[in-house]
Backbone as a printed PyTorch tensor [residue, N CA C, xyz], in Angstrom:
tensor([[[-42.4520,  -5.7620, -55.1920],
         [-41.8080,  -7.0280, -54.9640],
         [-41.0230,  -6.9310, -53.6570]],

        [[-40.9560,  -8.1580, -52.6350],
         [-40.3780,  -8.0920, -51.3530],
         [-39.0120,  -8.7210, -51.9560]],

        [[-37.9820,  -8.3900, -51.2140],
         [-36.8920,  -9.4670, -51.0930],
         [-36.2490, -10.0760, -50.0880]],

        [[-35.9240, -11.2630, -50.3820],
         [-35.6660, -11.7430, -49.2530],
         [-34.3010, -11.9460, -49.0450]],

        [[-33.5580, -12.4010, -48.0930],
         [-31.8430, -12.6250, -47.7430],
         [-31.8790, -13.9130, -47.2240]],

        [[-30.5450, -14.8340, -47.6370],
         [-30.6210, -15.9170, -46.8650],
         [-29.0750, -16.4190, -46.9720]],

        [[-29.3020, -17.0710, -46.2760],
         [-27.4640, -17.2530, -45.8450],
         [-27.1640, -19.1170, -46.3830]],

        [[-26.1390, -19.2880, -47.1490],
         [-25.6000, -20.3890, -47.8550],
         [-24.3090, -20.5660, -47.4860]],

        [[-24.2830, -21.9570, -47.1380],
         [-22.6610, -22.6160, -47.0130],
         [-22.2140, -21.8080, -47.9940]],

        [[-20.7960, -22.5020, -48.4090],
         [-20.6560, -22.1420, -49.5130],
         [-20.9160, -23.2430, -50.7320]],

        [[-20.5540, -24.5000, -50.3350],
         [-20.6350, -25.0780, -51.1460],
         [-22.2600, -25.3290, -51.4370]],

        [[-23.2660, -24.3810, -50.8710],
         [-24.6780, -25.0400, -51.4990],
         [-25.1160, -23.8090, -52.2590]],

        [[-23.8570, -22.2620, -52.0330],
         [-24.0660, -21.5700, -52.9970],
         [-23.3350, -21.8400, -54.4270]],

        [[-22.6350, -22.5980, -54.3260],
         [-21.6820, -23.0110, -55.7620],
         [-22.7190, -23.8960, -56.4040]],

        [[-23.3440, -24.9560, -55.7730],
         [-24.3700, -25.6660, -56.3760],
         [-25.3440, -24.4630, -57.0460]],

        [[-26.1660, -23.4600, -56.2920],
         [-27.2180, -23.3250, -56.7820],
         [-26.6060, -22.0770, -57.9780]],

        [[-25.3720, -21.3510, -57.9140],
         [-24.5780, -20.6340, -58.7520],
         [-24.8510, -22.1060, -60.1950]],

        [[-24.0620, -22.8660, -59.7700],
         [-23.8720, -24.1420, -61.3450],
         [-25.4270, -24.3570, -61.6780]],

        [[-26.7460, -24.6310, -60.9480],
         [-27.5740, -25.1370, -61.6740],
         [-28.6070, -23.9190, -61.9680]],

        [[-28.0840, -22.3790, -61.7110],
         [-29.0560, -21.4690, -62.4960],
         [-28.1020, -21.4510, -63.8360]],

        [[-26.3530, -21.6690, -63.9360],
         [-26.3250, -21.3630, -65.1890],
         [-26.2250, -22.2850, -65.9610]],

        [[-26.6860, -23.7570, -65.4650],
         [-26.7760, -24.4980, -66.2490],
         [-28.3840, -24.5540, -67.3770]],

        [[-29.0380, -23.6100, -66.2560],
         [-30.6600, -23.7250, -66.8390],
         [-30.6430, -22.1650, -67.4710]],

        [[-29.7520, -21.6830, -67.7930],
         [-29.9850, -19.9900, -68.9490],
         [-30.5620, -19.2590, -67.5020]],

        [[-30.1780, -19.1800, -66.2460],
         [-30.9980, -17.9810, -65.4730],
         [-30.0520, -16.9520, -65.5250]],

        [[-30.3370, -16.1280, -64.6510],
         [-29.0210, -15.3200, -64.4060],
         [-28.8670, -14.8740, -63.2800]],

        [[-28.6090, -15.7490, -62.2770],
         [-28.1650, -16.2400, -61.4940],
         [-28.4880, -17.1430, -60.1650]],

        [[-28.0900, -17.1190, -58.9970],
         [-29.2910, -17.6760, -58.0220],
         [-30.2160, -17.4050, -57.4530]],

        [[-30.4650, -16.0540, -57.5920],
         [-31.9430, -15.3780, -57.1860],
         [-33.0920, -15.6010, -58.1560]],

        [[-32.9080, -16.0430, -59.3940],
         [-33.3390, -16.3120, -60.3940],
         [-33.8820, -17.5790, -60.1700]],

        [[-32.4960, -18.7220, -60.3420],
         [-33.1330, -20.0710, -59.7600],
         [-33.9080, -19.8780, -58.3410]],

        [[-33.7090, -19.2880, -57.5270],
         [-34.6130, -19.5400, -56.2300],
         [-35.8290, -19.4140, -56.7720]],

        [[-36.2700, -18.1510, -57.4210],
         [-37.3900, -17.6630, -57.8180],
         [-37.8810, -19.0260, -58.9350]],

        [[-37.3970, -19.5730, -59.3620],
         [-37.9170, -20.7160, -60.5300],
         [-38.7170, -21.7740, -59.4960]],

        [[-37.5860, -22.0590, -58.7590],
         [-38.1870, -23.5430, -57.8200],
         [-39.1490, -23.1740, -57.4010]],

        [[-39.0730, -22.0640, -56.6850],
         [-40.5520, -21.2150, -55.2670],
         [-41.7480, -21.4510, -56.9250]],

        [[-41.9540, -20.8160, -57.7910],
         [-42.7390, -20.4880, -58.4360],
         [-42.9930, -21.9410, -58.9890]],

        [[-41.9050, -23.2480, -59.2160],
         [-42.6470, -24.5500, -59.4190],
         [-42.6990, -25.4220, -58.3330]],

        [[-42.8570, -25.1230, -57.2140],
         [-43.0710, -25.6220, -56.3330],
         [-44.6800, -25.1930, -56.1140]],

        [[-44.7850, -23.8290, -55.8830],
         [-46.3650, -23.1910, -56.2140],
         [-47.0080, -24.3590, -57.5390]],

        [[-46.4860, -23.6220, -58.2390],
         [-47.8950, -24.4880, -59.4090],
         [-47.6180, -26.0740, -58.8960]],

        [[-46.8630, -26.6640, -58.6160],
         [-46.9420, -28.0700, -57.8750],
         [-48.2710, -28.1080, -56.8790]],

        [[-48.3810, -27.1900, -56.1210],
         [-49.5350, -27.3840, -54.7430],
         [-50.8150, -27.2850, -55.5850]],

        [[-50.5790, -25.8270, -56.0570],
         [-51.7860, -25.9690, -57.0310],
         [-52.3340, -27.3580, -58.0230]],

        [[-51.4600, -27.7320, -58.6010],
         [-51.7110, -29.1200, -59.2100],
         [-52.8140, -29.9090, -58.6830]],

        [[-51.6530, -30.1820, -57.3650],
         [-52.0940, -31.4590, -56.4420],
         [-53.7470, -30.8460, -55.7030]],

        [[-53.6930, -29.4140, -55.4740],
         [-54.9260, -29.2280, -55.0170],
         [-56.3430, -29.5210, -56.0800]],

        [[-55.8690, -28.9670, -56.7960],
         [-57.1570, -28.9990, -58.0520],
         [-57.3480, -31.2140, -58.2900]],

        [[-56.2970, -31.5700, -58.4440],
         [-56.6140, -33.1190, -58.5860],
         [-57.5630, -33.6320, -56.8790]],

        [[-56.9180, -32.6910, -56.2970],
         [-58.0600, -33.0900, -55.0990],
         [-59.6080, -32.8250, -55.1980]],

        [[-59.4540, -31.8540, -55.5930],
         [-60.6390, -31.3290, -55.8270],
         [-61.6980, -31.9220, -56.6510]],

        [[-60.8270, -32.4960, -58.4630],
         [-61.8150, -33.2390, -59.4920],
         [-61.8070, -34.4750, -58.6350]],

        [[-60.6410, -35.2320, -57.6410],
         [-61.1130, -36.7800, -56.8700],
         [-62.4890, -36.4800, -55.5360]],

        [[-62.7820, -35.3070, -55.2370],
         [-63.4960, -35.5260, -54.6710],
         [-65.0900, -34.4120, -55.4550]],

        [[-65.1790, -33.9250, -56.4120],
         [-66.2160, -33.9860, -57.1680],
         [-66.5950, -35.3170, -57.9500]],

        [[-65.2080, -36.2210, -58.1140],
         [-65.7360, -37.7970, -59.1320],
         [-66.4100, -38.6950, -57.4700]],

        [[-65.9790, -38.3670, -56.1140],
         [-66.5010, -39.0380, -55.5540],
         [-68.4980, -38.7530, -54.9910]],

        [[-68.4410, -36.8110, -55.0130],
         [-69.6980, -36.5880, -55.0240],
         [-70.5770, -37.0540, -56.1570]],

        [[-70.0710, -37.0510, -57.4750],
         [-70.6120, -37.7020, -58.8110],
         [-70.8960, -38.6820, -58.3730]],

        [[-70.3740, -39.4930, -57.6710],
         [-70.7230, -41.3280, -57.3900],
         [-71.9470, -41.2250, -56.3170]],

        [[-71.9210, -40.8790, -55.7660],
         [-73.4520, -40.4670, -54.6780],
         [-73.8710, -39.7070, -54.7400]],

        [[-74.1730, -39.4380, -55.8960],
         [-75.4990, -38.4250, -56.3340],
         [-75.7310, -36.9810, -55.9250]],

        [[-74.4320, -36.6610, -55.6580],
         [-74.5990, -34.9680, -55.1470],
         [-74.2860, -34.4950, -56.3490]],

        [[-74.6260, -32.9720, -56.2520],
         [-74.2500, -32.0080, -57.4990],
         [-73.2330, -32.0400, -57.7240]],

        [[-72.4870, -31.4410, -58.6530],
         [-70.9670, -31.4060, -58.9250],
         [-70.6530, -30.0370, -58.2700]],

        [[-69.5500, -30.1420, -57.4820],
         [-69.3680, -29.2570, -56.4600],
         [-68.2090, -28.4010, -57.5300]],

        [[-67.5130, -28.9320, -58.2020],
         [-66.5700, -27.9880, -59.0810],
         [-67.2040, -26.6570, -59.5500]],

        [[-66.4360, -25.8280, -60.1280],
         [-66.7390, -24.5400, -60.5410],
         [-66.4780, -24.4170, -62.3760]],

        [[-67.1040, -23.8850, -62.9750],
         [-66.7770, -23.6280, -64.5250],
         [-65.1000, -23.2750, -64.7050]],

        [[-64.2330, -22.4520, -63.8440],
         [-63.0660, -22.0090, -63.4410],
         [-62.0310, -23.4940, -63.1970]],

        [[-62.9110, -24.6610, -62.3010],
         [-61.8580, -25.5540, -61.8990],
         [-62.2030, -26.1710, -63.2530]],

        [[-63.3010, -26.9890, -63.9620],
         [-62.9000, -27.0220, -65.0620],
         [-62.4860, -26.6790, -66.2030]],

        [[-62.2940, -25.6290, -66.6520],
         [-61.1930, -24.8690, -67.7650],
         [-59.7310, -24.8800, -66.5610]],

        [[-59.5550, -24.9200, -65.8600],
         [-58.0170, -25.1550, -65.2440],
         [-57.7240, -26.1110, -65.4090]],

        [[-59.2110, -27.7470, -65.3490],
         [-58.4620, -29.0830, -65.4820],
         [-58.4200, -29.3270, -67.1450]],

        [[-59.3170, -28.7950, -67.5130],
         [-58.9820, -29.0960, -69.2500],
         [-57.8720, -28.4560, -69.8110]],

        [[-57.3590, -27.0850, -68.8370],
         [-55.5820, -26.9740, -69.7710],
         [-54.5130, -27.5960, -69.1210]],

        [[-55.0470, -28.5480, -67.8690],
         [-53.9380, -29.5240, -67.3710],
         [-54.0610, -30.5460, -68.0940]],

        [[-54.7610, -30.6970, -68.6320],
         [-54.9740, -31.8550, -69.5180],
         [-54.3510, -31.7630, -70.9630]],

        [[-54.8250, -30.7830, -71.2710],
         [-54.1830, -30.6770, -72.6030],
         [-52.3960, -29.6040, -72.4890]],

        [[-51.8880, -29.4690, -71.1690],
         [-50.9660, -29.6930, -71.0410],
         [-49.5810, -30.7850, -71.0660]],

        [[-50.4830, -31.6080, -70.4340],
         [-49.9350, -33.1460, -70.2690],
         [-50.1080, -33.9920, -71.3550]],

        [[-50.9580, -33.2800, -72.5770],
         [-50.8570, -33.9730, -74.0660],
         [-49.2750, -33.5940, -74.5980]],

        [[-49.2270, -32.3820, -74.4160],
         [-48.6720, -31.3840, -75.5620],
         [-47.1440, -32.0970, -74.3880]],

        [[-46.6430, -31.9060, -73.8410],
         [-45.8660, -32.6770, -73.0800],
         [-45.1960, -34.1320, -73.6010]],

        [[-46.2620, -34.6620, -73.1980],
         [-46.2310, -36.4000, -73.6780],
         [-45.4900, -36.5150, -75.0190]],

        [[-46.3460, -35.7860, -75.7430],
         [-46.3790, -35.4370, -77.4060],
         [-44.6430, -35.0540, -77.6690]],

        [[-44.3710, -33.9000, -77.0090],
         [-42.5710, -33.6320, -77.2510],
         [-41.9770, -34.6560, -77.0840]],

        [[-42.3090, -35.2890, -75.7450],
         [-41.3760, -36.4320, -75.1760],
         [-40.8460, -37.4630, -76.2770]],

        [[-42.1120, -37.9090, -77.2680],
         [-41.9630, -38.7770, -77.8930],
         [-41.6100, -38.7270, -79.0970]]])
């Protein structure tokens, strides 16, 4: 594992001090590491929805389906992520 150093006002280290212990971390290297790591699966998200919008657009003009067996089992547990989600919410 690399680490990194970074330099904080103070008052944007008191913020990120209050919202790791508001979320059970233990401390702000913790929260940094949370955001970086949902910020990642964020790109990833958005990439893979790129990906099924432009296999639904090869589907529409008759090309092969350019997806992989891999991108679909990734979109079927985003999917049944966003059930199980929904489902708590309500």
């Amino acid at each position: 594992m690399l680490t990194i150093r970074i330099a904080l006002s103070e008052e944007m280290f008191i913020f990120v001090e209050a919202q790791a212990t508001a979320r059970g971390l233990g401390g702000p290297g913790e929260y940094l590491h949370a955001l970086i790591a949902a910020a990642q699966k964020d790109q990833e998200q958005a990439e893979l929805e790129a990906r099924f919008a432009n296999a639904i657009r090869a589907l529409e003009r008759g090309e092969p389906n350019p997806l992989s067996s891999d991108d679909w089992q990734r979109l079927q547990q985003c999917v049944l992520n966003r059930q199980a989600v929904a489902a708590n919410a309500s």
